[in-house]
N, C-alpha and C positions, 0 to 999 in steps of 0.2 A: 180235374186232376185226381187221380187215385187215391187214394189215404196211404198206402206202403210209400209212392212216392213224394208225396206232402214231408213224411217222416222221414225221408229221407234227404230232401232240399232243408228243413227245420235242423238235423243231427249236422250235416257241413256247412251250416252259417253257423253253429253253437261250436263248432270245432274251429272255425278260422276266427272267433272270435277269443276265445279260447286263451289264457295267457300260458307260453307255451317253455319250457324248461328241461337243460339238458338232464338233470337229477332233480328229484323231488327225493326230499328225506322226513321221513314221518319220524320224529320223536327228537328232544332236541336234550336227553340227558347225555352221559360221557360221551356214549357210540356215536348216537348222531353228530352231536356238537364236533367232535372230531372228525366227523367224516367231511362235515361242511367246509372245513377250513381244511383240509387235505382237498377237496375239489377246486376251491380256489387257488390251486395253485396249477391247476391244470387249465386255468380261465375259464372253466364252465359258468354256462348260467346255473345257478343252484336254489334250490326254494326247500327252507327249514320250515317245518312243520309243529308247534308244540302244543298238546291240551291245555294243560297245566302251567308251570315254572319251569323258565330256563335252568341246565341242571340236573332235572327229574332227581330220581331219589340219590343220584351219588350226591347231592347237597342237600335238598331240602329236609328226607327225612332218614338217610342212608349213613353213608359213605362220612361226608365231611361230619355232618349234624352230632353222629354217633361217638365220633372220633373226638370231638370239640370235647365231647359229656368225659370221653376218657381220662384227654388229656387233665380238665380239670378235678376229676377223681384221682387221678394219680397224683397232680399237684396235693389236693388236700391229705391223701393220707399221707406223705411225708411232711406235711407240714405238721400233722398229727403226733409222728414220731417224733419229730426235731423237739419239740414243745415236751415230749414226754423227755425226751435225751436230758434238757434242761431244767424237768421239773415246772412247768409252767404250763399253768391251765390252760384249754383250748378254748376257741370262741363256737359260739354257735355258728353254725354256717346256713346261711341263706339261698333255698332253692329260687325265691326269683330274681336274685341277684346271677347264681350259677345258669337259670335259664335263658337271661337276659344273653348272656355270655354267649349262650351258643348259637342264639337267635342273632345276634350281630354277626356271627362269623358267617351262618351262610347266606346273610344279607349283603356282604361284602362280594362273598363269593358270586353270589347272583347277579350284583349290582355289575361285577368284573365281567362277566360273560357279554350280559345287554351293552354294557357300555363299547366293548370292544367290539360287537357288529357292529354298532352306532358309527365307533369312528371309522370301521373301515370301509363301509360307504360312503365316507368324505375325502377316501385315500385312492390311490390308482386301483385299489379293486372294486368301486363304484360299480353298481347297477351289477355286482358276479350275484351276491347273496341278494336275497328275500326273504325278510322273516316272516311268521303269518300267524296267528291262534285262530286254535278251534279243532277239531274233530271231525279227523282222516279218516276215508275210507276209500279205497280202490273199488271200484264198478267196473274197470276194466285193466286189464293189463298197461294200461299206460293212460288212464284217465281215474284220477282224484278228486273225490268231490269232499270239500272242508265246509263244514257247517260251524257257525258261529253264533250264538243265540238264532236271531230267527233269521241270520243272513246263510246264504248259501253261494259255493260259486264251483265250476268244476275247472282245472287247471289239466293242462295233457305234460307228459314225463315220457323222453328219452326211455332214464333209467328209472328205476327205483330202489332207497334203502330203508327198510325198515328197521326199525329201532325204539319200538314204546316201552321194552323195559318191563319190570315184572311188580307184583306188588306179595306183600306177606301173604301166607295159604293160608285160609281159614279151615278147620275144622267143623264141619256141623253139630255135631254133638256139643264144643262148648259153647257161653253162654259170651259170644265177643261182640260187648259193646263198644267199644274204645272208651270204656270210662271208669270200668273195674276190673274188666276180662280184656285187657289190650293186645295189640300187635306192636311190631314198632313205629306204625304210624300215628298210632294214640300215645304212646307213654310220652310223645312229645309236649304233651297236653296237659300231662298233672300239675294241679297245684301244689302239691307238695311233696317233700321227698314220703313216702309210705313206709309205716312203722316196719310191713312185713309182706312181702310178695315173695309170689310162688312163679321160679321159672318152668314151662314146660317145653322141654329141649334143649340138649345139650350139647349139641352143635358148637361154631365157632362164634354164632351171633348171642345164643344164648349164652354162652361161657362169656361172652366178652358185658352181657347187661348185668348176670351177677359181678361180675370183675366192680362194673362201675358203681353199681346201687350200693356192694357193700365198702366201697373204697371210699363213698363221704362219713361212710359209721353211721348213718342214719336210721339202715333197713337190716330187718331180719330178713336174709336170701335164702328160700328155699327151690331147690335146682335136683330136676327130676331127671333120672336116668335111667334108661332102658338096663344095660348093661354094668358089666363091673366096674365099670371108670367112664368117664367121660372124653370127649374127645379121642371115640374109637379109631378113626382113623390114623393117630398119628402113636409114633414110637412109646413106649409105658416112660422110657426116663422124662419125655418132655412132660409127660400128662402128670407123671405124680409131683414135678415142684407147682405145678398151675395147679393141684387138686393141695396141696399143702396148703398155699398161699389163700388160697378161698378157706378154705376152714380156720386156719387163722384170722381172718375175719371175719367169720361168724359163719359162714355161708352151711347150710344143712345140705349133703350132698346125700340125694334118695336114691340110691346105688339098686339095681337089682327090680326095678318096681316099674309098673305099670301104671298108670292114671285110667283109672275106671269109672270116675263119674266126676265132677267140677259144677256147682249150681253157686248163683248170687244168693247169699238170704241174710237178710238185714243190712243189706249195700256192705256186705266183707265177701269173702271167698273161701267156699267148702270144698274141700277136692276131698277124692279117696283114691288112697294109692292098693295096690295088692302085689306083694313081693313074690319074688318066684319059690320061697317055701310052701305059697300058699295064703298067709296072713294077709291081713289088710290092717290098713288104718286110715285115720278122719284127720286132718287138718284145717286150720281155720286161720289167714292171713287176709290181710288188708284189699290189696292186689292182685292180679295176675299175669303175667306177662307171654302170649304163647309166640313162640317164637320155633315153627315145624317146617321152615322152607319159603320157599317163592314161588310163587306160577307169572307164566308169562301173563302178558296185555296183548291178545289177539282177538279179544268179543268184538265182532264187528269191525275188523279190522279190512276184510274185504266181502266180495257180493262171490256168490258161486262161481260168477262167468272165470273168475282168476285164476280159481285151480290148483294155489299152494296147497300143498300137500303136508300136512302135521303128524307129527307123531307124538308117541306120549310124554318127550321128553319136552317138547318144542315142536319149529319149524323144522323142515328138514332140509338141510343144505348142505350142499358140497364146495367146501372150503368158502363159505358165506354165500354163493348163489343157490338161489331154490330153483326148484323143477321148472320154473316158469324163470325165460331167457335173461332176463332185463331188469330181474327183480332179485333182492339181496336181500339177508337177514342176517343181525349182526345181533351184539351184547346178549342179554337176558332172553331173546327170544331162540336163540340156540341151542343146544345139547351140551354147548361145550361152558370151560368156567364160567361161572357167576363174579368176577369183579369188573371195579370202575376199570384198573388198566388193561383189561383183556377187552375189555367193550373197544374201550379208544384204539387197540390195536386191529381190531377187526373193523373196525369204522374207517380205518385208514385204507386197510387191504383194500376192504372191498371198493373205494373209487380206484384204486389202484389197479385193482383188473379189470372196471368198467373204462377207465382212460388210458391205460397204459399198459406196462408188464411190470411187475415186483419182482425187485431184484433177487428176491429170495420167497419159498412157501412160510407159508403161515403156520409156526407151530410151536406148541406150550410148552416143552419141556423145558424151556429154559425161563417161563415167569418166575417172576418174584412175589411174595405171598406176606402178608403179615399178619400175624393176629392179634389183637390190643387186647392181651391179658396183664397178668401180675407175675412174672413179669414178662414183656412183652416177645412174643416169640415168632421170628423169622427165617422165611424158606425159600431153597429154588431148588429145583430138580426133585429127584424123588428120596424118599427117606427108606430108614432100615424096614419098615414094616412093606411096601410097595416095593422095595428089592425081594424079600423074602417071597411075598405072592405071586413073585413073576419067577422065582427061581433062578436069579439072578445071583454069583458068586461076587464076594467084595472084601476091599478091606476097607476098612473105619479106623478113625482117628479122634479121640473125645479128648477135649483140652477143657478143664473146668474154670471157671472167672478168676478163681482165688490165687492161679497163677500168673495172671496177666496186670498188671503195674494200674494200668489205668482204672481198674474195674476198683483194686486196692484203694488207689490215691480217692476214689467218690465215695467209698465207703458202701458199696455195693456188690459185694463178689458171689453173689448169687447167681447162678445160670454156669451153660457152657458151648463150647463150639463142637461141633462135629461133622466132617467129614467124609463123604461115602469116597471112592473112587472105583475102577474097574480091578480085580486080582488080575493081573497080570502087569507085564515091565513098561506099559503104555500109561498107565496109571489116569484114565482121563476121569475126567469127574464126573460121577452120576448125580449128584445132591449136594446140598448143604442143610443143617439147619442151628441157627443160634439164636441161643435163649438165653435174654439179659438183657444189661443196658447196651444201647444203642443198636440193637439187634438188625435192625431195617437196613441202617447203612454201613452195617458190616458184610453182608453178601451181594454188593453189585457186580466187584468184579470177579467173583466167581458165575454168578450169572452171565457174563459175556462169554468167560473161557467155553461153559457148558454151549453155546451159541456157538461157537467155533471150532466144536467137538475139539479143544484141547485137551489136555494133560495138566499135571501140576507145576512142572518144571516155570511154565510163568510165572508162578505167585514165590518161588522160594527165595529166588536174590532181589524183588523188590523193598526197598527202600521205604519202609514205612515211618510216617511220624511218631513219634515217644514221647509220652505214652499213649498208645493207642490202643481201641478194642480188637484194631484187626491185624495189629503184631502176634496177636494168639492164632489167628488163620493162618499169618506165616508160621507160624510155630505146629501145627497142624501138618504143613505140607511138609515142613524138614523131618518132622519126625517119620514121615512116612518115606522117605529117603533115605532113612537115619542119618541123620547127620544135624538134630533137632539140639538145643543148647540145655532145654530140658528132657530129661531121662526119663519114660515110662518106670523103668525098674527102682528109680530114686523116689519117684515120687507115687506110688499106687493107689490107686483111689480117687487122685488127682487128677491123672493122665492116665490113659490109653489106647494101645495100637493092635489090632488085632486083623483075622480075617475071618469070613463068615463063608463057608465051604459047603452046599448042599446044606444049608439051616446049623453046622454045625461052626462051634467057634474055635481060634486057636488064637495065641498072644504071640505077638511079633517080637521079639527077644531081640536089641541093638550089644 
């Protein structure tokens, strides 16, 4: 017998041996994990694929982990203040008591994910899911081989979704060990809070690790920026109570400056900054934390024979399928947002056009956004600065906390609401964004209208509970009706209604 056809009687007993599955999904954080359980409801057979922890970083060292560190920062510094309110000394506070804390939350979280394929293999969706560890790779358009220490085995796929998700970008020039030059996957790891770290980037990740380092009162933050302010992307009012609030607690904000050089010497951290006058300077902190981005997880992700096509951003896809028929790529491995719920929404889609038809296209203008600063600041749609770049004409509505009852009764009336919508008598809504307490679940249902290319006329005769944060949104939308119970002209400085014409402003006079 010939050798070509030896190899080729040997390749279809390896193929009909083969365990064979309608989806396989490599990666089993948000994207995937969602996407799994969206298949299941289509009765496919479905095979989850994970290296690591179920999860991937929206728990283990992202998303939940990050947020756990917040919310206990935030809890401590008002307990800080309350103590101060009354005169009474603060306690020390214990980082491994705090890390304890957050290391049970996403062990909860973990434990919830395992457990619930567990049961649902003992439930009528028996034998739909397969879970598997180890280390996916595609050799061909619809064969997968998963290696597991020294085991190996190849499975054939229908379809295919990717979704391994991305990790921090390293920098070559700095010195990142994860033990004094971290990312966010090492600061999970300190023993202690540190006297003084240096953040490099000012993003929303790095704006949110100073938020928490200096919210126990432990660490001197220092927080390096390119530009004149931080958090370029968003409106200057959001950025200057978030740049207020950090400096009030200690936070050094390196405005204007460059990082030119960062080395270990003597297990602390030497950076050198040089400002756009020219100057430079040395500094010398505990710490470092670089926090400049994410890159996908695509090393070896397939063999040439595949043929997905990358670009610099990512994979390339059109609305989650790539160039190759049967193969999808969702979450971090995209072009498009970087969050947990945009992963889980494109994790859905895409079984969604591999089994079905979606009821509707896949599309971001209407996510919801939050950022765990000080204080905590929430978005959907686009803001004034992204109307003005696109040359977009609006009017706006700012209602500041100090007028809203509830914000009053906690003793918080910091922050405010604002409103984009369209100039004209349609009024739909382009945006929102609020900044204060309870911020996150003050714009959902602004988020659906934006989803249903409404108007304001919904939110004005609802019926909201009192007191509440989001009787100030209806107070937003009457004002832009006129017919608000609070008066722009009574209260200035407070409230405002105006419109933004070709970049230029005018106030809505009732």
């Amino acid at each position: 017998m010939k050798t070509g056809h030896k190899l080729y009687l040997v390749r279809l007993y390896l193929a009909y041996r083969m365990e064979k599955f309608d989806l396989v999904i490599i990666g089993a954080g948000p994207a995937g994990y969602a996407a799994a359980m969206r298949a299941m409801d289509f009765k496919k057979r479905t095979l989850l694929i994970e290296k690591n922890k179920v999860g991937g970083a929206g728990v283990t060292n992202g998303a939940l982990s990050s947020k756990t560190w917040w919310e206990l920062s935030r809890e401590a510094s008002a307990f800080r203040k309350n103590l101060k309110r009354y005169n009474i000394q603060e306690p020390s506070i214990s980082f491994k008591e705090i890390q304890s804390e957050v290391r049970k939350a996403v062990a909860e979280r973990k434990t919830l994910l395992e457990e619930h394929m567990q049961e649902l293999n003992a439930s009528r969706y028996a034998n739909l899911l397969v879970y598997k560890t180890g280390h996916a790779r595609l050799i061909t358009p619809h064969e997968i081989e998963i290696t597991n220490g020294a085991r190996q085995e190849i499975v054939y796929a229908e379809n295919i979704i990717l979704a391994t998700g991305s990790r921090p970008r390293y920098l070559p020039e700095l010195p990142i060990d994860e033990k004094i030059v971290l990312t966010s996957e090492g600061v999970e790891d300190l023993d202690d809070f540190p006297e003084s770290m240096v953040i490099v980037g000012a993003g929303v990740i790095g704006c949110e690790y100073a938020t928490i380092f200096s919210g126990f009162g432990r660490t001197k933050v220092h927080l390096i920026d390119k530009g004149d302010r931080i958090l370029p992307f968003e409106d200057e009012d959001v950025v200057r109570i978030v740049e207020r609030n950090m400096e009030n607690n200690g936070v050094l904000i390196h405005r204007n400056s460059k990082l030119v050089g960062m080395k270990i010497v003597n297990g602390r951290v030497e950076y050198e900054l040089e400002y756009t006058d020219g100057s430079r300077n040395t500094f010398n902190v505990e710490k470092a934390l670089v926090s400049v981005g994410r890159v996908a997880n695509i090393e070896e992700l397939w063999t040439d024979k595949v043929g997905i096509n990358i670009t610099k951003r990512g994979i390339d896809n059109n609305d989650t399928q790539t160039n190759v028929p049967n193969i999808y790529a969702v979450g971090d491995l995209t072009a498009d947002i970087s969050l947990v719920n945009v992963g889980e929404l494109e994790g859905r889609y895409a079984v969604e056009r591999i089994f079905g038809k979606p009821d509707r296209k896949l599309v971001y203008e209407n996510i919801s956004t939050i950022m765990f600063l000080s204080p905590e600041v929430a978005g959907v749609g686009m803001n004034e600065t992204q109307a003005r770049e696109k040359g977009i004409d609006y009017k706006v509505v700012t209602l500041e906390y100090s007028t809203i009852s509830r914000a009053i009764a906690k003793r918080n009336t910091q922050g405010f609401i604002k409103l984009l919508v369209t100039c004209d008598d349609h009024m739909k809504i382009l945006g929102m964004k609020v900044v204060g307490l309870h911020a996150s679940s003050a714009i959902q249902a602004v988020a659906v209208l934006i989803s249903m290319d409404k108007g304001i006329e919904e939110l004005a005769e609802c019926v909201h509970p009192h007191p509440s944060i989001t009787e100030g949104i209806q107070e937003c939308v009457r004002m832009l009706m006129g017919k608000s119970l609070l008066k722009p002209a009574g209260l200035r400085g407070r409230l405002s209604c105006r419109t933004c014409i070709k970049g230029g402003y005018t106030d809505i006079e009732f």
